[in-house]
N, C-alpha and C positions, 0 to 999 in steps of 0.2 A: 882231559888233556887241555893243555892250556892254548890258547888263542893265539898266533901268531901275526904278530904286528908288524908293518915298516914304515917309516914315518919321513917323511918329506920335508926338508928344512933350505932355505936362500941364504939364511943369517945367523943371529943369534944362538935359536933356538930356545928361547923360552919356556914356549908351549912345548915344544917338545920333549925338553926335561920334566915338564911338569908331569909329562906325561909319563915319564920313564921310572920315576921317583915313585910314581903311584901303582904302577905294576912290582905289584910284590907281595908277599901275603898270600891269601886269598884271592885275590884277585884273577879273575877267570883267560886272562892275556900278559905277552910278555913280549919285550921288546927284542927281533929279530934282525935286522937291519934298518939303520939313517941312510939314505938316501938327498944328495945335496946335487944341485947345478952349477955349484960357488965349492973348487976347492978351498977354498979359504974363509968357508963359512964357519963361524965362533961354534955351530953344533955340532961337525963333523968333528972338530979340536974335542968338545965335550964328550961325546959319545966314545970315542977312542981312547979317551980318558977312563969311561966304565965299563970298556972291553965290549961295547956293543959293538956289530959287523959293521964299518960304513961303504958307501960307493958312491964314486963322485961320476955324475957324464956333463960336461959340462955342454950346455946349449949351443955355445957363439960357433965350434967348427960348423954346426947342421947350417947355420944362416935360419933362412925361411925354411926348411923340410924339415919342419915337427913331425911328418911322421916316420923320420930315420931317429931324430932326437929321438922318441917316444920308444921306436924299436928297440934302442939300444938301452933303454928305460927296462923292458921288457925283460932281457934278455939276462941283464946284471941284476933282475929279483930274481930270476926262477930256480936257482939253488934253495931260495929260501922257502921256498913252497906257502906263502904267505895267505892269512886269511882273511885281514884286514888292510885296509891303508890309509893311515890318518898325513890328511895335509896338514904341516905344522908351519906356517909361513912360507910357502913354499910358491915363488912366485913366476910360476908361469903356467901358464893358462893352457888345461891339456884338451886333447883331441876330444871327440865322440868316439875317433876310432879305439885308442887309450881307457876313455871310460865306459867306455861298455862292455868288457870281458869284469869289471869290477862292481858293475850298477848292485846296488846296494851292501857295498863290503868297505865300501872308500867315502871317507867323515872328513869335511872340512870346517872349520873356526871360520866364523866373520864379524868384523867389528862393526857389527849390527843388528838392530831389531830387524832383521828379514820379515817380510820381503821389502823394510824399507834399507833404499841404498847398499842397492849392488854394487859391485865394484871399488874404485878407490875412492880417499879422500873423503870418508863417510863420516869422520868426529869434524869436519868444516861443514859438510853436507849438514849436519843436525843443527847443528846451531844457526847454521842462516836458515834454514825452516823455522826455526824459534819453538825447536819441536821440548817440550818438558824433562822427556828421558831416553835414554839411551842404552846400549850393553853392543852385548855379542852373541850368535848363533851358531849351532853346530847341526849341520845335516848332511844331510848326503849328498853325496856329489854325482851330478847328473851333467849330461854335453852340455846345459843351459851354464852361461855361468852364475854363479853365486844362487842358485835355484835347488829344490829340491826337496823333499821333506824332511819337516826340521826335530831338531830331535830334542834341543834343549835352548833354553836363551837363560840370559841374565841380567838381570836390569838395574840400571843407574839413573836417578835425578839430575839434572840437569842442573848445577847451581847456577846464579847469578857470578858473570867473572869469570866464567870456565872461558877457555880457549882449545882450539884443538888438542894442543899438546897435555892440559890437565886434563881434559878429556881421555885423550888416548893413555895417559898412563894410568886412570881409574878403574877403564874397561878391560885394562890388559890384566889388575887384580884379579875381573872376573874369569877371564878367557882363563887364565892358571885355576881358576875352581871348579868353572862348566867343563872344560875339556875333558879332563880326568873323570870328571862325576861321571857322566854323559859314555866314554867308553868304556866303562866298566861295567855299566849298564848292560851298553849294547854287548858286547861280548859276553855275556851269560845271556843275548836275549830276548832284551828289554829293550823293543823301540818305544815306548810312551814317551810322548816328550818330558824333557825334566825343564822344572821351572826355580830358577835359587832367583 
């Protein structure tokens, strides 16, 4: 029986298509509900598009009480009885209380070689380190942020002449190849970390 996925998106969604495109087949998971804080995020448009369940809660009524946001987070999955949960850009930063009914079932993308450069601003972070190379990591999601064990990276050169922004659009190539590779895995299994 297939893996039951909900995936978390602010914007775009990208990653999350990439991810949605690659459940199919074989493939041991299947996309159950998107999940956005942003009714007007380009994934929630997209998903509804391929007849995936969405639900929006959107942050800004709770103010400060993330843990009513989060409640209400809770409450709009549990139809879906879910077995995984991939954060897909999904930008706000959740509880302990949140992650811990999920500790090792919820994978997040970061655009970096964890454990270097937690948080934001990580393709400007690289480059004023003068660091050689670069990518993105996928692990699991623990109360720490951007922390966890990792499950997969991908990694990029650094050229001469990059800037953030060619930075970040080189590594988003990868995040569309590690993310997919990396749950597919895991959902039949397979924590060994993967390395493209």
């Amino acid at each position: 029986m297939s893996k039951r996925v909900g995936i978390f998106v602010s914007g775009g969604g990208s990653n999350m298509r990439a991810l949605v495109e690659d459940m199919q087949g074989d493939h041991p998971a299947r996309p159950s509900v998107v999940l956005s804080n942003n009714e007007r995020a380009g994934g929630i448009a997209w998903a509804r598009t391929q007849g995936i369940a969405t639900e929006v809660i959107d942050h800004r009524p709770y103010g400060a009480d993330r843990a009513s946001f989060e409640a209400a987070i809770t409450d709009a999955l549990a139809p879906y009885d879910l077995d995984i949960i991939c954060l897909a850009g999904f930008m706000r930063v959740l509880t302990g209380g949140f992650v811990a009914p999920w500790q090792g079932r919820m994978l997040n993308i970061h655009p970096s070689l964890l454990p270097k450069y937690k948080g934001l601003n990580t393709h400007a972070r690289a480059l004023d380190a003068g660091d050689t190379e670069h990518g993105c990591t996928v692990h699991l999601v623990t109360p720490a942020l951007d922390d966890g064990p990792i499950l997969g990276q991908a990694r990029i050169a650094i050229e001469p002449g990059d800037t953030p922004q060619t930075l970040a659009a080189r590594v988003l190539v990868q995040e569309h190849r590690l993310y997919p590779a990396t749950l597919r895995r895991f959902a039949a299994g397979n924590t060994t970390p993967l390395t493209l």
